[in-house]
C-alpha positions as CSV (number, residue, x, y, z in Angstrom):
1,X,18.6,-10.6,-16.7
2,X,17.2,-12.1,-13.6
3,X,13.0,-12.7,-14.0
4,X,11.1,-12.9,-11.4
5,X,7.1,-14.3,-10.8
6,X,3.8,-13.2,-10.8
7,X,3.3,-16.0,-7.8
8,X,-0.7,-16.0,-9.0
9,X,-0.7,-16.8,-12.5
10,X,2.7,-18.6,-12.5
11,X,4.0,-16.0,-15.4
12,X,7.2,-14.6,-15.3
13,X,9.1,-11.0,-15.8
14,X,12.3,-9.4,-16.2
15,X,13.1,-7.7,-13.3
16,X,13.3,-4.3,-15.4
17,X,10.6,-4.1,-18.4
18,X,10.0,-1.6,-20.7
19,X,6.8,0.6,-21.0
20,X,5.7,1.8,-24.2
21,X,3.3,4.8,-23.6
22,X,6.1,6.7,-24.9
23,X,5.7,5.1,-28.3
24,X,1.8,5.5,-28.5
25,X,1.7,9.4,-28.0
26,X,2.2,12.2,-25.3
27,X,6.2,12.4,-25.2
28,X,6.9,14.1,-28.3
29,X,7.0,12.2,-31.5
30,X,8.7,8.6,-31.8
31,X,8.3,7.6,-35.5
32,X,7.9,3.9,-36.1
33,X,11.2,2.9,-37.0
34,X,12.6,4.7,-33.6
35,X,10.1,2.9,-31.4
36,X,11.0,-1.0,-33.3
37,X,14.8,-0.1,-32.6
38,X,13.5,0.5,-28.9
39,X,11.9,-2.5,-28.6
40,X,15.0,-4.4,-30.2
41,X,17.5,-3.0,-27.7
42,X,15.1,-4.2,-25.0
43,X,14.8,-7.8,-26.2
44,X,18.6,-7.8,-27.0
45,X,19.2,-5.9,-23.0
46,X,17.2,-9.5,-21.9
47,X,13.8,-7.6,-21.5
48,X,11.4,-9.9,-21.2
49,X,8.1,-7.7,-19.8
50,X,6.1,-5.1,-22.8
51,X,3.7,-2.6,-21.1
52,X,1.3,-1.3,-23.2
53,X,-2.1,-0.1,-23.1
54,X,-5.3,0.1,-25.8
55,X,-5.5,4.0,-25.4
56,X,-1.6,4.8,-25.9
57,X,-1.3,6.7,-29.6
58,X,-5.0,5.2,-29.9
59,X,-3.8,1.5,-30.1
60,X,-0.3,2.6,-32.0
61,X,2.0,1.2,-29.0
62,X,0.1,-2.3,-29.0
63,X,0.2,-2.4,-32.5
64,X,3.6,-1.4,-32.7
65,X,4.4,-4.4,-30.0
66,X,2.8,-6.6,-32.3
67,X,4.7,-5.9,-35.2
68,X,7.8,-6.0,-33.3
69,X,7.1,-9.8,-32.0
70,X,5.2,-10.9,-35.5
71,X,8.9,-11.9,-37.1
72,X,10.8,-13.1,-33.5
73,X,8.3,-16.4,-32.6
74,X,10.9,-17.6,-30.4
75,X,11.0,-14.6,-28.6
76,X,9.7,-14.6,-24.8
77,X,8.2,-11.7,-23.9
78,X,4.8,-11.3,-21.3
79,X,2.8,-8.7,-22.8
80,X,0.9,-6.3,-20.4
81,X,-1.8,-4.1,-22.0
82,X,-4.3,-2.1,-20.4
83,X,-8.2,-1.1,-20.8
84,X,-11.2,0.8,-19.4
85,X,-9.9,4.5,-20.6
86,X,-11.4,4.6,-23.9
87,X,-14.8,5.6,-22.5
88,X,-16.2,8.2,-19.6
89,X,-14.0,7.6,-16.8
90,X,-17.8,6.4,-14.4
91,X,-18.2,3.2,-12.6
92,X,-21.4,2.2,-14.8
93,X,-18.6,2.2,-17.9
94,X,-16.7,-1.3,-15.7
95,X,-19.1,-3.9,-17.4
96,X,-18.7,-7.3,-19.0
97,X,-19.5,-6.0,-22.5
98,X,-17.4,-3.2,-22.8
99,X,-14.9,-5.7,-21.4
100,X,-15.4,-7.7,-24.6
101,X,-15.2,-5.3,-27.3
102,X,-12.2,-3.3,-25.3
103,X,-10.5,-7.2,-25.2
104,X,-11.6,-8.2,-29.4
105,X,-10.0,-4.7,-30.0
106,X,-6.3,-5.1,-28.3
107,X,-6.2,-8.7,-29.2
108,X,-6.5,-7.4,-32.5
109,X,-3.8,-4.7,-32.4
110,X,-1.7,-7.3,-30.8
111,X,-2.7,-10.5,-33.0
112,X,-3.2,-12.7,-30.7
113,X,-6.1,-14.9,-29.4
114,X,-5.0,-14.3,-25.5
115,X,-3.5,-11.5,-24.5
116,X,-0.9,-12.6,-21.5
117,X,-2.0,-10.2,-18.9
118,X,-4.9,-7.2,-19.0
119,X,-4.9,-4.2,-16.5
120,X,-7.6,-1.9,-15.6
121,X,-6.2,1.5,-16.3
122,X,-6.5,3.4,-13.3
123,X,-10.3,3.3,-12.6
124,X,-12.7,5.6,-10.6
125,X,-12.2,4.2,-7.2
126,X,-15.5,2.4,-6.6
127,X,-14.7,-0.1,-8.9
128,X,-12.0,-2.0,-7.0
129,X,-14.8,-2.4,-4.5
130,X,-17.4,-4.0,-7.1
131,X,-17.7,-7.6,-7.1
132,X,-19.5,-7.3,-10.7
133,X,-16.1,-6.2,-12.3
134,X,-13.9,-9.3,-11.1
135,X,-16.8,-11.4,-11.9
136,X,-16.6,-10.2,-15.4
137,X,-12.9,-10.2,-15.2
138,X,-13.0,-14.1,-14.0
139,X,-15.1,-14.6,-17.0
140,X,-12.4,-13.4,-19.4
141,X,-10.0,-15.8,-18.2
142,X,-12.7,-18.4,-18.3
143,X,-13.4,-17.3,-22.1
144,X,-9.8,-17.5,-23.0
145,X,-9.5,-14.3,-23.9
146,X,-6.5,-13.3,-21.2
147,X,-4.8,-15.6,-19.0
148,X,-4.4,-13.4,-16.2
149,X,-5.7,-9.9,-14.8
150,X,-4.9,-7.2,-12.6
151,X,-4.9,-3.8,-11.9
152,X,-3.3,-0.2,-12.5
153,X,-3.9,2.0,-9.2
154,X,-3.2,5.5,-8.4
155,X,-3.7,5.5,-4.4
156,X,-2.4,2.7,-1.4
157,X,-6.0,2.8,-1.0
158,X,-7.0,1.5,-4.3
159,X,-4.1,-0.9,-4.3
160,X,-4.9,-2.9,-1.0
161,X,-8.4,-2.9,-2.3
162,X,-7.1,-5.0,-5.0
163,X,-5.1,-7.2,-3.5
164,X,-7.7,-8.2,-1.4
165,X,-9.6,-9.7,-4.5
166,X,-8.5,-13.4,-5.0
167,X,-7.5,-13.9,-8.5
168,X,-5.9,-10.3,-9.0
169,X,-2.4,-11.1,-10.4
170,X,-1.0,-8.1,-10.1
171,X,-0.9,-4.6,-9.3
172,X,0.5,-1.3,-10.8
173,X,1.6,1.6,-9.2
174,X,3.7,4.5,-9.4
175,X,6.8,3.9,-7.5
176,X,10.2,5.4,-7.2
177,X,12.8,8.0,-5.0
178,X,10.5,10.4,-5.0
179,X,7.0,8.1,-4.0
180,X,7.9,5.9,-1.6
181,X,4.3,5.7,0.2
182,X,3.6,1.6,-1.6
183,X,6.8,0.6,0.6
184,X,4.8,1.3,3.7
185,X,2.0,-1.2,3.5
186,X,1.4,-1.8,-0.3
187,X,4.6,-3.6,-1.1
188,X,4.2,-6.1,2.3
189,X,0.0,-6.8,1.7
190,X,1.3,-7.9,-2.6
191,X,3.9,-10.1,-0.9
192,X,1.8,-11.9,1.6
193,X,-1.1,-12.0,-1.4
194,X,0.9,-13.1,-4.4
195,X,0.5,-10.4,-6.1
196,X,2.8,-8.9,-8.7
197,X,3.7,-5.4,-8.1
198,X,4.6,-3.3,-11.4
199,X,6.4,-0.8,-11.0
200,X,5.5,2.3,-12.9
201,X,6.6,6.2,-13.6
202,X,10.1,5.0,-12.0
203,X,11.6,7.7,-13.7
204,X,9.4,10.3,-12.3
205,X,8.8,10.9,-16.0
206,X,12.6,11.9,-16.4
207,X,12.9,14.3,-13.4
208,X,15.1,11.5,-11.9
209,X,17.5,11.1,-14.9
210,X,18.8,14.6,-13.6
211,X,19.0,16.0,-17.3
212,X,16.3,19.0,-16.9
213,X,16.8,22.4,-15.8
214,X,13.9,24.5,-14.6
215,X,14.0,26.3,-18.3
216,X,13.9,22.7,-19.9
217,X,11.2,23.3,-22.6
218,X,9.0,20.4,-23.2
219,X,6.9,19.6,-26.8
220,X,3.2,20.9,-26.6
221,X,1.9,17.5,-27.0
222,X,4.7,15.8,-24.0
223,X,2.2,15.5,-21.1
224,X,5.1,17.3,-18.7
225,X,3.7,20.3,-20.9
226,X,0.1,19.4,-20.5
227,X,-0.6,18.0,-17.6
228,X,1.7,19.5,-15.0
229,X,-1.1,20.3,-12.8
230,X,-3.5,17.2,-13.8
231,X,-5.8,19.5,-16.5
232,X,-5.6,15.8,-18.4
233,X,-5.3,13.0,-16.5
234,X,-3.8,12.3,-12.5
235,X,-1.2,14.8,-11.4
236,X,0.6,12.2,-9.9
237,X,1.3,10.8,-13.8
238,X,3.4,13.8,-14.1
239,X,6.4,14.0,-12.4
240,X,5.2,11.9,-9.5
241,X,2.7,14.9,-8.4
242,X,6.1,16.8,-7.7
243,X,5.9,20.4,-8.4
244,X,8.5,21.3,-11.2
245,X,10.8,23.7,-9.3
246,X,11.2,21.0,-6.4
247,X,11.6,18.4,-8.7
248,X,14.6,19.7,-10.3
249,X,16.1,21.3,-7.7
250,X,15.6,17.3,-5.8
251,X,16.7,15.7,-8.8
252,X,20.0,17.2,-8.4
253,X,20.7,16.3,-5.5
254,X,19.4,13.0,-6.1
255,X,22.2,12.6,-9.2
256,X,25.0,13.5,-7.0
257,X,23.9,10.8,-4.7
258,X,25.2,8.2,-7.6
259,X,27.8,6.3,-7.1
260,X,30.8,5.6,-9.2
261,X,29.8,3.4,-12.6
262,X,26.3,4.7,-12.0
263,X,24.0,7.3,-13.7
264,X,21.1,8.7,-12.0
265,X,18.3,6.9,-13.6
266,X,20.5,3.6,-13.5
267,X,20.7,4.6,-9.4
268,X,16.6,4.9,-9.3
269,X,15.8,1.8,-11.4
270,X,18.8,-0.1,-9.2
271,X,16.4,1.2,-5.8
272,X,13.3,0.1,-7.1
273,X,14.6,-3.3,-8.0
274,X,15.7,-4.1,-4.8
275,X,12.7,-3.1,-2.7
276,X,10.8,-6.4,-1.5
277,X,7.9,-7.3,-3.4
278,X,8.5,-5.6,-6.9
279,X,8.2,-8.2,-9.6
280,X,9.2,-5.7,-12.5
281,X,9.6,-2.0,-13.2
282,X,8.4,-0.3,-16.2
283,X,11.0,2.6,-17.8
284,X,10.1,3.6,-21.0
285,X,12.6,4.6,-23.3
286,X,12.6,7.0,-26.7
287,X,16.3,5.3,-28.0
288,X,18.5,2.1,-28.2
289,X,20.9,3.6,-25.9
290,X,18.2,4.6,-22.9
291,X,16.5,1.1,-23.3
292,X,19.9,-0.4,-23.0
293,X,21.2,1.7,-19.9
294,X,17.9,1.1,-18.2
295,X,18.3,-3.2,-18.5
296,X,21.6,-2.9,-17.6
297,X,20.8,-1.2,-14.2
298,X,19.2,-4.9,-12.8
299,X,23.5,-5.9,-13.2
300,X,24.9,-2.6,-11.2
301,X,26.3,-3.8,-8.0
302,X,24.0,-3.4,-5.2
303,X,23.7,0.0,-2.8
304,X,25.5,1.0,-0.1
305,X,23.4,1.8,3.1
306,X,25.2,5.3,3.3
307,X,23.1,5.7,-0.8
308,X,20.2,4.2,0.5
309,X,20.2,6.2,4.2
310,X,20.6,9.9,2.1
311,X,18.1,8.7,-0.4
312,X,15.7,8.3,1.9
313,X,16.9,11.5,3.9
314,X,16.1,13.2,0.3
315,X,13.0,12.1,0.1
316,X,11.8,13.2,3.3
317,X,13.3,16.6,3.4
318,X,11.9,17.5,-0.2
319,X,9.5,15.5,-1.3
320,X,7.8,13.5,1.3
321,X,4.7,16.6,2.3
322,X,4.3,17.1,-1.4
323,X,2.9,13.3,-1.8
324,X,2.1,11.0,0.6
325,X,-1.0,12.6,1.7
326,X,-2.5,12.9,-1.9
327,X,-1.5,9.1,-3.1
């Protein structure tokens, strides 16, 4: 699979990854055996990017990374985790010492001295502005502890803000057919910077796979059950902030819109890969066969402009009202 750079810290990623929240918690349950024959058909697929973070399952998805890579040593694989979610979500929280102990705690899950690249997890919004944070970012790096850092963002807002900083090495954000806002001025600002862009929630957590119906029944403990209208975390996590109904009733029209050799999910992974400026994006995947499908969407021939023209006609007839002005 083609890899492609994080131009700031000189690492490199497949052009599709895999996330893992999936196999920490809140998408049903993925025993450990499931999730280690996910992360094989990944590697095999010529994966080469983990996302992870220290608050998925409580530390089970880094720790189930770890085990994975502990008997492949001449595996390649860039690890991403995340941190900063494990305490009250306040700006005073952002501080070199919690840094430290959040750091000593998924380097331990992960067993390893460095961990490859560290995220903040979606912050309060005054702390992409605090020159305190990166300094105690900087000083990670200069510790040895990561090699490189960036950021996970929920707004444009918060993701210019980041790129602005100098040593930021990359940037996560949600980003698919149905949240096309980052194309405007996100995408362009990372590419003129350096800066990595991960793409995440490409899936709009499954809508975009066009297998749900609006009586698909989710587990109690999937957060499309729990957090359809943000009660846990950001809306837009669910679903892209996309009410249900639309969703589905979007999705389908999105499937039909795939062409022959295609399925739908392989048709928004194959989008996202081929908008300027994205390093990587993130599916997750709860089988062999979805982590499989997913990798082998970066080798699907390229898009017409008559998929690309109604995709973008889709999004603005259905979705675009629901989203831009929120994220």
């Amino acid at each position: 699979m083609d890899e492609r750079t994080f131009d700031r810290s000189g690492q490199h990623a497949s052009v599709i990854g895999l996330g893992t929240w999936q196999l920490g918690a809140d998408w049903g349950e993925v025993d450990d055996k499931q999730a280690l024959t996910v992360l094989e058909a990944a590697a095999e697929s010529g994966v080469t990017f983990f996302d992870t973070a220290d608050v998925y399952g409580d530390g089970r998805s880094e720790q189930t990374i770890a085990s994975f890579l502990s008997g492949r040593p001449d595996l390649h694989v860039l690890v991403a985790t995340k941190m900063g979610r494990r305490a009250e979500q306040l700006p005073e929280n952002y501080v070199l010492d919690n840094f430290r102990a959040w750091n000593d705690r998924s380097r331990r899950n992960l067993g390893v001295d460095r961990i490859d690249l560290v995220q903040l997890h979606c912050p309060p919004t005054p702390v992409y502005s605090s020159d305190e944070v990166f300094d105690a970012l900087d000083t990670l790096v200069a510790e040895e502890r990561v090699a490189a850092y960036g950021v996970s963002v929920e707004t444009c807002a918060q993701a210019l803000t980041a790129i602005s900083r100098p040593n930021v090495a990359s940037v996560q954000i949600i980003l698919n057919p149905f949240r096309m806002k980052p194309l405007l001025e996100v995408l362009p600002a990372a590419r003129a910077a350096g800066v990595g862009v991960i793409a995440r929630v490409p899936l709009a957590s499954g809508l975009l796979s066009g297998r749900y119906t609006k009586d698909t029944v989710f587990p109690e403990n999937d957060h499309r059950t729990f957090n359809r209208h943000g009660e846990s975390f950001d809306q837009g996590e669910t679903f892209s902030g996309v009410d249900y109904a639309t969703g589905v009733e979007a999705a389908a029209e999105f499937a039909a819109l795939a062409p022959e050799g295609y399925t739908p999910a392989q048709l928004a992974l194959r989008w996202i890969v081929r908008q300027p400026g994205v390093t990587t994006v993130i599916p997750g995947a709860r089988s062999p066969e979805q982590a499989r499908a997913n990798a082998h969407a970066a080798r699907l021939p390229e898009l017409s402009e008559r998929t690309l023209t109604a995709i973008d006609d889709l999004y603005a007839r259905r979705i675009k009202d629901q989203v831009e002005s929120r994220w």
